[in-house]
KOLVEXKE-803685 format. One record per residue (C-alpha): residue number from 1; y, z, x. Coordinates in steps of 0.02 Angstrom, whole numbers. Layout:
<gutors>
GUTOR  pos      c2      c3      c1
GUTOR  NUM       Y       Z       X
...
</gutors>
This chain:
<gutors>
GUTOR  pos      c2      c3      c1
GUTOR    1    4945    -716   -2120
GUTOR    2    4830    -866   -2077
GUTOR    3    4733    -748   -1958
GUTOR    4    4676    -563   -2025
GUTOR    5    4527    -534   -1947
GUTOR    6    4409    -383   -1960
GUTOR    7    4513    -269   -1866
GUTOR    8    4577    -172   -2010
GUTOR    9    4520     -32   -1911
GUTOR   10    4550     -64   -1713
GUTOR   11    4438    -194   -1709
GUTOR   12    4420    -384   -1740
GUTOR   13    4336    -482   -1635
GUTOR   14    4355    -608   -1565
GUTOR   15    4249    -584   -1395
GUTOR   16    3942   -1153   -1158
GUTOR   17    3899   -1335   -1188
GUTOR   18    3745   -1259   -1148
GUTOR   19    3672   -1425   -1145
GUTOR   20    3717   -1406    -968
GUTOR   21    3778   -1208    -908
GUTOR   22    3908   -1249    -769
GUTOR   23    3928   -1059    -807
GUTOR   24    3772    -994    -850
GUTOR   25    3680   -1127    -710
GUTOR   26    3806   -1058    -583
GUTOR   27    3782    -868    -602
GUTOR   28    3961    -903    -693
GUTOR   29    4053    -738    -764
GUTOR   30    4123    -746    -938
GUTOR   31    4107    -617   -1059
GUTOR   32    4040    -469    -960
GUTOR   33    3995    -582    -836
GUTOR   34    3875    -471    -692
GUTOR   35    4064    -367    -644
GUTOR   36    3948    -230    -564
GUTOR   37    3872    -333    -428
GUTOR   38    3913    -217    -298
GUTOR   39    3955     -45    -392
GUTOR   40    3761      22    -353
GUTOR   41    3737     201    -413
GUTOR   42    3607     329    -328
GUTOR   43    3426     300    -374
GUTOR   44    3397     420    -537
GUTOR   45    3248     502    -533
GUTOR   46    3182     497    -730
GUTOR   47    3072     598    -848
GUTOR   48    2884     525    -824
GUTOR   49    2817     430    -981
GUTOR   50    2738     270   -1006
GUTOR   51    2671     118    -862
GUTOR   52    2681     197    -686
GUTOR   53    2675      86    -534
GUTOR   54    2727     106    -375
GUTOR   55    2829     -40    -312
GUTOR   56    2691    -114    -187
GUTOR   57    2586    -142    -305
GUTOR   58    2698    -229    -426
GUTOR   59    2745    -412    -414
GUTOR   60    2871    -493    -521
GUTOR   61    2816    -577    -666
GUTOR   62    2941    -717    -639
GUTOR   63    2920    -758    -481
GUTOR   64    2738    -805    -518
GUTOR   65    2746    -883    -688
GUTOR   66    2905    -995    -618
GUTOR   67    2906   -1013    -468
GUTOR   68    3062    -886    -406
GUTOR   69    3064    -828    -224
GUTOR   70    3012    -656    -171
GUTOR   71    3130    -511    -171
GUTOR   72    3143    -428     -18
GUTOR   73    3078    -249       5
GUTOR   74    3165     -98      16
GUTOR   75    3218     -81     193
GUTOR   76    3258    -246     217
GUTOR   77    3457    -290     216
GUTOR   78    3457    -455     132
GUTOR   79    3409    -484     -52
GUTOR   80    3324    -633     -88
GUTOR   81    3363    -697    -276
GUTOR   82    3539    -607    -299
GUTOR   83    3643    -738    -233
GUTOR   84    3730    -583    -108
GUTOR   85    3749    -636      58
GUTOR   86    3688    -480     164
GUTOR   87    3667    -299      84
GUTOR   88    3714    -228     -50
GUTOR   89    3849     -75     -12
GUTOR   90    3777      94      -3
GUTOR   91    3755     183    -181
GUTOR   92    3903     303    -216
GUTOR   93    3874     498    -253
GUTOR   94    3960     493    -410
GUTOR   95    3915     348    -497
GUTOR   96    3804     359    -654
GUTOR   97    3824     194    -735
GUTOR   98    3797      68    -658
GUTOR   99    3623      -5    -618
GUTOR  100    3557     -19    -457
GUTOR  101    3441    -148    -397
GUTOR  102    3395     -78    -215
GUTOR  103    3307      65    -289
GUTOR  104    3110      58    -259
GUTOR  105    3031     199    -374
GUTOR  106    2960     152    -539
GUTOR  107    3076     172    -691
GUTOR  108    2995     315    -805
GUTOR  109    3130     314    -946
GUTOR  110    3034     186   -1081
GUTOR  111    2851     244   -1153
GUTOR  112    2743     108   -1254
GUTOR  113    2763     177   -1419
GUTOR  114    2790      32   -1564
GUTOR  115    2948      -8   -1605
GUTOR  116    3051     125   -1766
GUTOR  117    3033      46   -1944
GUTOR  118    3130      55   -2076
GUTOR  119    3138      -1   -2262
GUTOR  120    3319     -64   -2324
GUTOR  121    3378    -180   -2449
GUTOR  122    3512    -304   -2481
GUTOR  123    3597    -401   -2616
GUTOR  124    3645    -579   -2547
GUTOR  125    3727    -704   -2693
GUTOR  126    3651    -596   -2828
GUTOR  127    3491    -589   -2773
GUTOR  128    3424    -415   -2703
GUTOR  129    3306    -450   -2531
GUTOR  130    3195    -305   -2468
GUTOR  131    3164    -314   -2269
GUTOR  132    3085    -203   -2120
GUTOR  133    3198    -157   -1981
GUTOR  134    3133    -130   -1817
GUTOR  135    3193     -73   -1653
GUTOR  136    3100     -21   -1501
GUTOR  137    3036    -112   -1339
GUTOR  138    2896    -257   -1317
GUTOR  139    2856    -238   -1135
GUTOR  140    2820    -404   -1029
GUTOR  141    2677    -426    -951
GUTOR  142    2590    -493    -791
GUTOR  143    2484    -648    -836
GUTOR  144    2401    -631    -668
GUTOR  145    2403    -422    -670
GUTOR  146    2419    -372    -826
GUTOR  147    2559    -256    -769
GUTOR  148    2687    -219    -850
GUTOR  149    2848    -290    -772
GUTOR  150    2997    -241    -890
GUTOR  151    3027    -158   -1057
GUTOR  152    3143    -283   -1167
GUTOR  153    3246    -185   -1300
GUTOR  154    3262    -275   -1467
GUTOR  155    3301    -253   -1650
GUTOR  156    3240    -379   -1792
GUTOR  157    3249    -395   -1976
GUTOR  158    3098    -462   -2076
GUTOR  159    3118    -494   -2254
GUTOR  160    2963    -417   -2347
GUTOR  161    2799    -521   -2376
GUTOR  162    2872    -666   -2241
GUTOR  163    2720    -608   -2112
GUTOR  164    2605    -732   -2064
GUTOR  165    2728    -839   -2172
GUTOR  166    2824   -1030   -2155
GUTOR  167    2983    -941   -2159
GUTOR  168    3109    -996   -2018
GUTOR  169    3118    -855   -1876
GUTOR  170    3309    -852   -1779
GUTOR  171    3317    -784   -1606
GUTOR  172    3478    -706   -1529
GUTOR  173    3492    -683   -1347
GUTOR  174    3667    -627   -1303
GUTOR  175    3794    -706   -1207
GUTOR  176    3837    -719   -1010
GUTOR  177    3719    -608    -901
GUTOR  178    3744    -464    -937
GUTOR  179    3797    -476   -1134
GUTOR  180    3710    -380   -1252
GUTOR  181    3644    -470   -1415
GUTOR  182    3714    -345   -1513
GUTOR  183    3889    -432   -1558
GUTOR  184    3778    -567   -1636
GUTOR  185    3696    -428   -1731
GUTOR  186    3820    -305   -1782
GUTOR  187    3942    -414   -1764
GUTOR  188    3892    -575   -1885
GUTOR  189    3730    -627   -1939
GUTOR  190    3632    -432   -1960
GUTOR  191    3619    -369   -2135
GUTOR  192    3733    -237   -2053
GUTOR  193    3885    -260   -2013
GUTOR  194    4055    -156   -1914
GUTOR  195    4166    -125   -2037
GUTOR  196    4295       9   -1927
GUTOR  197    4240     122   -1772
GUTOR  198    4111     224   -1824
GUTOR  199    4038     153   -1973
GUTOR  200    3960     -15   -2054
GUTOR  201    3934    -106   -2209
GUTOR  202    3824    -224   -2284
GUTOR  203    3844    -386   -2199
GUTOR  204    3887    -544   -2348
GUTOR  205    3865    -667   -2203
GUTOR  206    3700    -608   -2141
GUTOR  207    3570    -739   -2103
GUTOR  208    3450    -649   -2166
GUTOR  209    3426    -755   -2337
GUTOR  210    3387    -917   -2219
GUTOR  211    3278    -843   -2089
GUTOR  212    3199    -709   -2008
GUTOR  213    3299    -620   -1866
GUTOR  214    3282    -563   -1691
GUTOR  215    3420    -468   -1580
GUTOR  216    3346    -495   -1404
GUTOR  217    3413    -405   -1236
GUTOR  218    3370    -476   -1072
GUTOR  219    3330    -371    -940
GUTOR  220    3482    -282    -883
GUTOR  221    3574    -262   -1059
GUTOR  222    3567    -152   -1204
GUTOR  223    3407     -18   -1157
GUTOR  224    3303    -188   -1062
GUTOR  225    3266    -129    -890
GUTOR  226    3125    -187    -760
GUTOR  227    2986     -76    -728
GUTOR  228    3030     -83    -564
GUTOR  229    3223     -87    -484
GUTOR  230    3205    -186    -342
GUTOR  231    3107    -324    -441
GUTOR  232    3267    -327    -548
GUTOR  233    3324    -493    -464
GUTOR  234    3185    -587    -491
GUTOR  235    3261    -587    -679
GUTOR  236    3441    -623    -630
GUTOR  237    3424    -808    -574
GUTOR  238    3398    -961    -709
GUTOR  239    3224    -998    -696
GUTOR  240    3181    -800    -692
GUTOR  241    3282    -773    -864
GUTOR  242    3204    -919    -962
GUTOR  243    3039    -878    -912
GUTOR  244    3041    -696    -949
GUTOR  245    3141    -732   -1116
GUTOR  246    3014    -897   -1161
GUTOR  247    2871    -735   -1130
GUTOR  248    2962    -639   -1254
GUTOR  249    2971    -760   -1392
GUTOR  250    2771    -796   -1371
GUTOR  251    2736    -620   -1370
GUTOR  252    2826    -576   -1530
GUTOR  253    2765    -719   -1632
GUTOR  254    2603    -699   -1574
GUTOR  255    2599    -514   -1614
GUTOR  256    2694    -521   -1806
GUTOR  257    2576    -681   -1826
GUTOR  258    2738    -802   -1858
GUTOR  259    2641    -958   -1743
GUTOR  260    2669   -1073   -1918
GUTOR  261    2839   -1002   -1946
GUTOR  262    3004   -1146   -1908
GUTOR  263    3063   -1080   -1730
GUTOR  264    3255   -1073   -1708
GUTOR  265    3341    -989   -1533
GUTOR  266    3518    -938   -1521
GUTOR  267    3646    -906   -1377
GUTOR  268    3835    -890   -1351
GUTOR  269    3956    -936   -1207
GUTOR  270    3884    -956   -1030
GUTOR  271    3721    -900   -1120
GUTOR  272    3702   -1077   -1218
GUTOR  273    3651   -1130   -1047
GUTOR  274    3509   -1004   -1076
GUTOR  275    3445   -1079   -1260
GUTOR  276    3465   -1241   -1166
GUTOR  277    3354   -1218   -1047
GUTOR  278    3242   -1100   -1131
GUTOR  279    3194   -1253   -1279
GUTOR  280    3142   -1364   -1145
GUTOR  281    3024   -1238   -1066
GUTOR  282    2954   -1167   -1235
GUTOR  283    2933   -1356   -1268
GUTOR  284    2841   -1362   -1094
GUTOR  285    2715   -1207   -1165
GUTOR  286    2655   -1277   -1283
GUTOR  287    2798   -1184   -1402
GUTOR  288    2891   -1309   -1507
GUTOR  289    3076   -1243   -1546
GUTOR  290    3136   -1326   -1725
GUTOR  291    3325   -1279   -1684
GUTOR  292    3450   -1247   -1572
GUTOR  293    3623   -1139   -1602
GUTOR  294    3755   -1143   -1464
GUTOR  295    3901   -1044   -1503
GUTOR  296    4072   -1045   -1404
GUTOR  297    3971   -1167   -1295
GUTOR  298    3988   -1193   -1098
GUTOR  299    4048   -1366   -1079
GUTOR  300    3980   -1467    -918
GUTOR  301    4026   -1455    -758
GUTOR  302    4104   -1641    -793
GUTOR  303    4212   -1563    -924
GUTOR  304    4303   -1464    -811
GUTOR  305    4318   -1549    -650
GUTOR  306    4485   -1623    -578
GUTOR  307    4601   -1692    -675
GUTOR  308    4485   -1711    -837
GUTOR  309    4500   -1518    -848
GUTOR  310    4691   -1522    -882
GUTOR  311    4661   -1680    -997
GUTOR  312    4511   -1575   -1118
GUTOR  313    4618   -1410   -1104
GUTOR  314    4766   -1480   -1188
GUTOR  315    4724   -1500   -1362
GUTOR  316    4702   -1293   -1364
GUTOR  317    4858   -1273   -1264
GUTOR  318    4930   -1361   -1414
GUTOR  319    4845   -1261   -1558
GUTOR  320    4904   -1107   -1463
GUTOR  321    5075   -1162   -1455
GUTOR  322    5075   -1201   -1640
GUTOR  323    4996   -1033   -1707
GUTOR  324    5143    -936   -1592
GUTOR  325    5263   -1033   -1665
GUTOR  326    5321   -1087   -1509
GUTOR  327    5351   -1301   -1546
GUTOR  328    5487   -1405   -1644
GUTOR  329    5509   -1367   -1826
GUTOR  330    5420   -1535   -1858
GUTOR  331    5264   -1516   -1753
GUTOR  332    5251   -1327   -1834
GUTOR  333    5255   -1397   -1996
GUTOR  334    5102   -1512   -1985
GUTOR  335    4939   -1446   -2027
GUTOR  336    4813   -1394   -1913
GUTOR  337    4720   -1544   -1937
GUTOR  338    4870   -1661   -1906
GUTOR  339    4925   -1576   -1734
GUTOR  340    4740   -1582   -1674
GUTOR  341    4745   -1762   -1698
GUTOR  342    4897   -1797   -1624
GUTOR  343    4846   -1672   -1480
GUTOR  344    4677   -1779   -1469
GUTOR  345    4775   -1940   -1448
GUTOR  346    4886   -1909   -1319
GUTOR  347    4778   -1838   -1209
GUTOR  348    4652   -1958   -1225
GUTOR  349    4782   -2089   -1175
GUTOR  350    4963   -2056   -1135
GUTOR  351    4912   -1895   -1030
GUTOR  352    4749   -1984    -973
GUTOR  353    4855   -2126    -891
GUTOR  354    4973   -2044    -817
GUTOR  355    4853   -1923    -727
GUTOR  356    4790   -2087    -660
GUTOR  357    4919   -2184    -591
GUTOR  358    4989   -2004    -517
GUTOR  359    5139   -2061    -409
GUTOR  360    5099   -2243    -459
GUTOR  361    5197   -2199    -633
GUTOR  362    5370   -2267    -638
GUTOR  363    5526   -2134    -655
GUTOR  364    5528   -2167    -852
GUTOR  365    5337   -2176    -864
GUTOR  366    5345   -2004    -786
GUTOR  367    5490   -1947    -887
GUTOR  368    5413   -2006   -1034
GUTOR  369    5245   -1907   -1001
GUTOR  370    5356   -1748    -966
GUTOR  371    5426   -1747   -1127
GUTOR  372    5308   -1761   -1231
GUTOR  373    5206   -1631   -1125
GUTOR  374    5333   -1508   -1160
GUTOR  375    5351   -1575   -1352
GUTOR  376    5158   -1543   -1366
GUTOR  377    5172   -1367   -1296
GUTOR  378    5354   -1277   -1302
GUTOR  379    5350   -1255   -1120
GUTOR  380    5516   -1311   -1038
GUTOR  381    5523   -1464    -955
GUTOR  382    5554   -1387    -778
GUTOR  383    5376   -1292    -817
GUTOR  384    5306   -1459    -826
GUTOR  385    5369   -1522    -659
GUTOR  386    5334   -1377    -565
GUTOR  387    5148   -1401    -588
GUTOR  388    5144   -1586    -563
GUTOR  389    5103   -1617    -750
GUTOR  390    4948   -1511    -745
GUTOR  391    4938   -1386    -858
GUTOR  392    4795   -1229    -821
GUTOR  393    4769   -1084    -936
GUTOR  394    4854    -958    -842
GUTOR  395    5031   -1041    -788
GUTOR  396    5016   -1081    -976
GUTOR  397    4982    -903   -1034
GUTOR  398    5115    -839    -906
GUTOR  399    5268    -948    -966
GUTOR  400    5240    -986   -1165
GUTOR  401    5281    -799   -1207
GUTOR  402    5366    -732   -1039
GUTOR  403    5545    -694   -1141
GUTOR  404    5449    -564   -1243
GUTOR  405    5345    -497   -1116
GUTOR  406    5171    -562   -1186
GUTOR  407    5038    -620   -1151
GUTOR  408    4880    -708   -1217
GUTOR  409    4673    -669   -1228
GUTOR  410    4555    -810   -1163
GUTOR  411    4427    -752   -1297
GUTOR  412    4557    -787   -1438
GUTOR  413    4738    -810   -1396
GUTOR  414    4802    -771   -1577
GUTOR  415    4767    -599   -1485
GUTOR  416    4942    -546   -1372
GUTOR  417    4993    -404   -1267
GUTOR  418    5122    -331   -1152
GUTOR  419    5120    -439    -987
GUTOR  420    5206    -351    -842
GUTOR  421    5329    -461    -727
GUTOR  422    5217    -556    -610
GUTOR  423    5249    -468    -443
GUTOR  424    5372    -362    -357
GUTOR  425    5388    -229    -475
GUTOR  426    5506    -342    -586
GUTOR  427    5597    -386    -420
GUTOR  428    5575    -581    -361
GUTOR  429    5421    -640    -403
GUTOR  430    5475    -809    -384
GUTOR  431    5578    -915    -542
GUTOR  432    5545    -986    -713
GUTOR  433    5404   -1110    -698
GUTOR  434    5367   -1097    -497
GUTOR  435    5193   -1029    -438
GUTOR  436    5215    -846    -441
GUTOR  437    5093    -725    -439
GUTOR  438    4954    -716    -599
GUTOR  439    4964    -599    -712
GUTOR  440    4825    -456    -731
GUTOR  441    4652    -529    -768
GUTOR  442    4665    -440    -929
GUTOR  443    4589    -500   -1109
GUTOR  444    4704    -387   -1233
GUTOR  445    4575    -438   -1367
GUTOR  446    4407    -368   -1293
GUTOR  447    4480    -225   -1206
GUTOR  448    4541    -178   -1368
GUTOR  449    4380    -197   -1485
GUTOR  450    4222    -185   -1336
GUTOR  451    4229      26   -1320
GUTOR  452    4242      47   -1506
GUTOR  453    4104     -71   -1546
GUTOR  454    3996     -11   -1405
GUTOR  455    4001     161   -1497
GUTOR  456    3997     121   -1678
GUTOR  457    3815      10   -1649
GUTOR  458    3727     155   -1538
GUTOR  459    3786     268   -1701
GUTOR  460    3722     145   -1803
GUTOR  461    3534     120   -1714
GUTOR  462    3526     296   -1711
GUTOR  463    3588     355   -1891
GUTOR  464    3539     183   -1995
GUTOR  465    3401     120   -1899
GUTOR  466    3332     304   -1838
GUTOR  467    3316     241   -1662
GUTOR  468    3342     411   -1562
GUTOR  469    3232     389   -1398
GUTOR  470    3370     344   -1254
GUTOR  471    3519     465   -1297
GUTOR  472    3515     490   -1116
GUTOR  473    3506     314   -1082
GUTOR  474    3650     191   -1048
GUTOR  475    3667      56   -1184
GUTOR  476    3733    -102   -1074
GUTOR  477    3830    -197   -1204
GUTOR  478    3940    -318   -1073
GUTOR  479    3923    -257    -887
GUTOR  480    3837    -107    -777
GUTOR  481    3667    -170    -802
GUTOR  482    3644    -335    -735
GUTOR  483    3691    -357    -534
GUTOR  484    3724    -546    -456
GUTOR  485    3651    -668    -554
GUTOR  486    3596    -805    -464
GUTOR  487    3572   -1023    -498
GUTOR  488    3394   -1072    -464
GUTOR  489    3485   -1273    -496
GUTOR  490    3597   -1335    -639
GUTOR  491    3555   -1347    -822
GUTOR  492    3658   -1495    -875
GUTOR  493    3505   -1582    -915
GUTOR  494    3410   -1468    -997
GUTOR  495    3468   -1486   -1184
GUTOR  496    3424   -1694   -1154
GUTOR  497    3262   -1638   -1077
GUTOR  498    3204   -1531   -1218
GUTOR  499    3258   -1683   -1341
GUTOR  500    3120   -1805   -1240
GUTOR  501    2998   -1676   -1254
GUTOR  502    3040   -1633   -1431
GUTOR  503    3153   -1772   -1531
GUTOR  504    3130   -1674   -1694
GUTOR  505    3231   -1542   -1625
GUTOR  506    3405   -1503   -1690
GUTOR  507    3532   -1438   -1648
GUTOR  508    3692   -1332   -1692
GUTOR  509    3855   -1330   -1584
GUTOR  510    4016   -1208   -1643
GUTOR  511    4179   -1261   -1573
GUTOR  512    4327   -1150   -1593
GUTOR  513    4487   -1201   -1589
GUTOR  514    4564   -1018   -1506
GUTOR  515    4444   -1002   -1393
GUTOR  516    4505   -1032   -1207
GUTOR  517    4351    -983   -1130
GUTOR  518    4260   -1141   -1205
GUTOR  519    4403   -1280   -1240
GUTOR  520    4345   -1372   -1417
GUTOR  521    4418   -1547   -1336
GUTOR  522    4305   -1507   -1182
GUTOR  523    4142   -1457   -1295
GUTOR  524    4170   -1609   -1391
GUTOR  525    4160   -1695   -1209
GUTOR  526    4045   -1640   -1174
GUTOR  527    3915   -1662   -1318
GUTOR  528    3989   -1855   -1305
GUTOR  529    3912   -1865   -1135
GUTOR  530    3751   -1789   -1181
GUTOR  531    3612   -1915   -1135
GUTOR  532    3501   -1912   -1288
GUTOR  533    3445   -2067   -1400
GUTOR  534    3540   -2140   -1542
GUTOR  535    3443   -2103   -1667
GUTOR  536    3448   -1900   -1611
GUTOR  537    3631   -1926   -1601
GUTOR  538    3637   -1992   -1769
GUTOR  539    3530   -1868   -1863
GUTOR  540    3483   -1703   -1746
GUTOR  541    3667   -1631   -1680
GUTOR  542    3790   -1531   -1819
GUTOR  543    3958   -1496   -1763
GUTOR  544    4066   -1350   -1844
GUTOR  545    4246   -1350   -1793
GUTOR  546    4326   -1154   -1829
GUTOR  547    4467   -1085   -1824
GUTOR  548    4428    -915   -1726
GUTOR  549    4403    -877   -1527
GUTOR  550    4242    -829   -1457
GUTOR  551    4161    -746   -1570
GUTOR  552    4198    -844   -1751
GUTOR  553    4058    -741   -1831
GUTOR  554    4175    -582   -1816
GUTOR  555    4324    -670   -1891
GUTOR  556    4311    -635   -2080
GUTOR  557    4377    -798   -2118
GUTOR  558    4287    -902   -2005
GUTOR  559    4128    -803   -2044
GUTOR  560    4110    -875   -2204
GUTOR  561    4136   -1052   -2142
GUTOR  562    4009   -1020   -1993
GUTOR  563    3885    -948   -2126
GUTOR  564    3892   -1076   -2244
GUTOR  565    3858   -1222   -2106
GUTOR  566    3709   -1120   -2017
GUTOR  567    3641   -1108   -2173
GUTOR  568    3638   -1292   -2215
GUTOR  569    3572   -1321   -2021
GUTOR  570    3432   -1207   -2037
GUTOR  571    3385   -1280   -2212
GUTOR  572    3406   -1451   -2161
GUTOR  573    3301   -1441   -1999
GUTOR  574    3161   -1331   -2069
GUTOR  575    3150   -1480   -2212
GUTOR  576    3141   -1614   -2078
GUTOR  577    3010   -1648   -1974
</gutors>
């Protein structure tokens, strides 16, 4: 099989450019995007421990280290910061998960104790590495008040004797709002690793032999909550996030003494927008960031507007077609590498042209264009017409496999499952190729792996890394925690912006070629468009090209490739200066 990947045991996973965040810079949902926006539960009273403060006397850190607007009080009906328009609905009796961001008493649930260590070892290439494992809170604090504002849940791995060291330090911080860092952790580049529900192994592509690791939560996922409820928003916005993530990273440093140590920050789908943004303002505060990792990166908003979206979508439509099995014995029998180029060609020029002249083509220009189209991806010609050449995922998804009844993941679309008729109860629903109804908003692939996972990494920070103070509290790995999460402006500058402030900065982008939530033709778009200098282009951007879908690090094949190149990055930018 040329795809096996962890999932011997229910699982595999699979789960932007960042340089800009159309998604992340737009409150955009990917990956357990903020899905519980209006699902508020009852305000909870909890057990008393730790910072109280009543909510008048609070103000949110964010708003007056960046700049964010207030958040109205309780009472009021509109909410300032949440990107709602009007109220939120009223809380229901019977709902215990989700968060809610109306309520004004102080949250009691986290107490200042320092964070649960423990003492572990690993081998890595032969060579056996003792480390400390923590996990606990670091709460954030009031420049101004020296209040506490919210408790930020983390885990990190320091290899023994690197304190107060040179040794490169790697921050994770999750995904979309409202992802959990623990898929980086458990999932990849922790010297722990899922290995089927319920239990773990030692982790052979750990990162832990390069650098120094931190698993960070923003407020809202894993245990991270605010102090205060109603001050939650002043988190969910851009500025809010980077700020209170930037305070996080000077905190810890300061506090294990690492100010010396090579500083590297990590984020994945809409939350490469995040990294982005956060190495300009680090830059900014006087915090110099040695390395950037994007992984499954947002492209820019250029990337996927009109008819260019079609045009950098193709090239995956392709790939997809040819891992199915769906194209002409000859285009299945060239290698990946020879259909990608092909792919790249045509729609760079062929595809490209035609989109252009529109109904300026000639009858055989447009003929012409239609066949190949259909050549390219094993859709029938008729498909083709229908949608006036234009191709988007999900007419794709709902024709290439429609005879068997299947259909595709965005996350990784070597990933199938049953796709009901599209409407009518299999009655109508309108013919082969015409704009019926879409099919279920489903990703077969995450549904599939996210409850298992979600279990098997609370079991493991409770039995490996003896972390036992929330087993009442609600572990937000992709949604429930974070509400509307809302643009304070666009970040499609910010990645060029850190590079004039810092031009010894690198930087790391993953592109993966079955990932439909980030298009590898419209990443590589998009880094072409990034306005940096020559010589930074030259020497300070690495491009890996995998074959996985969102998450390559959890793909045991593409794991060792994504290992091998971080590696060289991190060793190659911490030797450069």
């Amino acid at each position: 099989m040329r795809y096996q990947p962890i999932r011997n045991a229910l699982m595999l996973c699979g789960m932007a450019f960042g340089v800009s965040s159309l998604l992340w810079g737009q409150g955009g949902t990917r990956r357990g995007s903020a899905q519980a926006a209006q699902q508020q539960p009852p305000a909870q009273a909890a057990q008393q421990s730790g910072n109280q403060q009543t909510g008048n006397q609070q103000t949110g850190a964010m708003r007056q280290q960046s700049g964010t607007p207030p958040v109205t009080e309780p009472g009021n009906t509109g909410r300032t910061g949440q990107g709602g328009r009007g109220g939120a609905a009223a809380a229901s009796a019977d709902e215990f998960f989700n968060f809610d961001p109306n309520a004004s008493q102080v949250w009691l649930g986290v107490n200042a104790e320092p964070p649960v260590e423990t003492h572990q070892k690993i081998t890595l290439n032969g060579q056996s590495i003792a480390y400390t494992a923590r996990a606990g809170f670091l709460p954030l604090v009031n420049a101004t008040t020296g209040m506490t504002e919210a408790h930020i849940f983390f885990t990190s791995y320091m290899k023994d004797g690197s304190e107060e060291s040179s040794r490169p330090i790697l921050f994770f911080f999750g995904g979309a709002p409202g992802v959990s860092a623990a898929w980086q952790e458990f999932g990849g580049f922790g010297p722990k690793r899922m290995k089927t529900e319920g239990s773990w192994s030692d982790n052979p592509h750990t990162l832990l032999g390069e650098a120094d690791l931190v698993f960070v939560n923003p407020v809202g996922t894993g245990f991270s909550v605010p102090v205060q409820p109603n001050h939650a928003s002043a988190f969910w916005n851009t500025q809010g996030d980077i700020a209170s993530l930037a305070q996080f990273v000077r905190l810890y440093i300061n506090r294990a003494n690492r100010l010396a140590s090579p500083l590297f920050i990590a984020g994945e789908d809409a939350g490469t927008g995040r990294v982005a943004g956060l190495a300009a303002y680090l830059s900014d505060h006087m915090i110099p960031v040695r390395g950037v990792i994007l992984l499954s990166v947002a492209n820019s908003p250029d990337a996927g507007a009109g008819d260019v979206q079609y045009i950098t979508l193709l090239p995956s439509l392709v790939v997809s077609s040819w891992y199915h099995k769906k194209l002409s014995p000859e285009m299945n029998g060239m290698s990946m590498e020879q259909l990608i180029g092909h792919a790249r060609q045509f729609a760079s020029r062929e595809y490209l042209h035609a989109l252009y002249k529109g109904d300026r083509m000639t009858a055989e220009e447009r003929n012409k264009v239609i066949a190949e189209l259909s050549r390219f991806t094993g859709l029938p010609k008729q498909v083709i017409i229908n949608n006036n050449l234009r191709l988007a995922f999900d007419r794709y998804d709902s024709e290439l496999m429609r005879d068997e009844h299947r259909g595709l993941s965005r996350s990784d679309v070597r990933v199938t499952g049953f796709q009901p008729v599209a409407a009518g109860f299999g009655f109508g629903g309108g013919g082969r190729g015409g704009f019926g109804a879409a099919q279920p908003p489903v990703d077969f692939n995450m549904s599939a792996i996210t409850g298992p996972f979600a279990a098997a990494y609370q079991s493991y920070l409770r039995r490996e890394l003896n972390f036992a103070r929330d087993k009442e509290g609600i572990f937000y790995l992709t949604s429930g925690g974070v509400g509307t999460f809302t643009s304070t402006g666009n970040d499609e500058t910010s990645l060029s912006a850190a590079f004039i402030r810092n031009p010894g900065m690198h930087v790391f982008v993953a592109m993966n070629y079955y990932d439909m939530n980030s298009p590898f033709y419209a990443a590589e778009y998009t880094v072409a468009h990034l306005n940096v200098s020559p010589e930074v282009r030259a020497h300070n951007i690495t491009i890996s090209h995998l074959e996985a879908g969102e998450m390559p690090y959890m793909d045991s094949k593409a794991a060792v490739k994504l290992e091998h190149d971080l590696s060289g990055f991190i060793e190659q930018a911490t030797a450069t200066k």
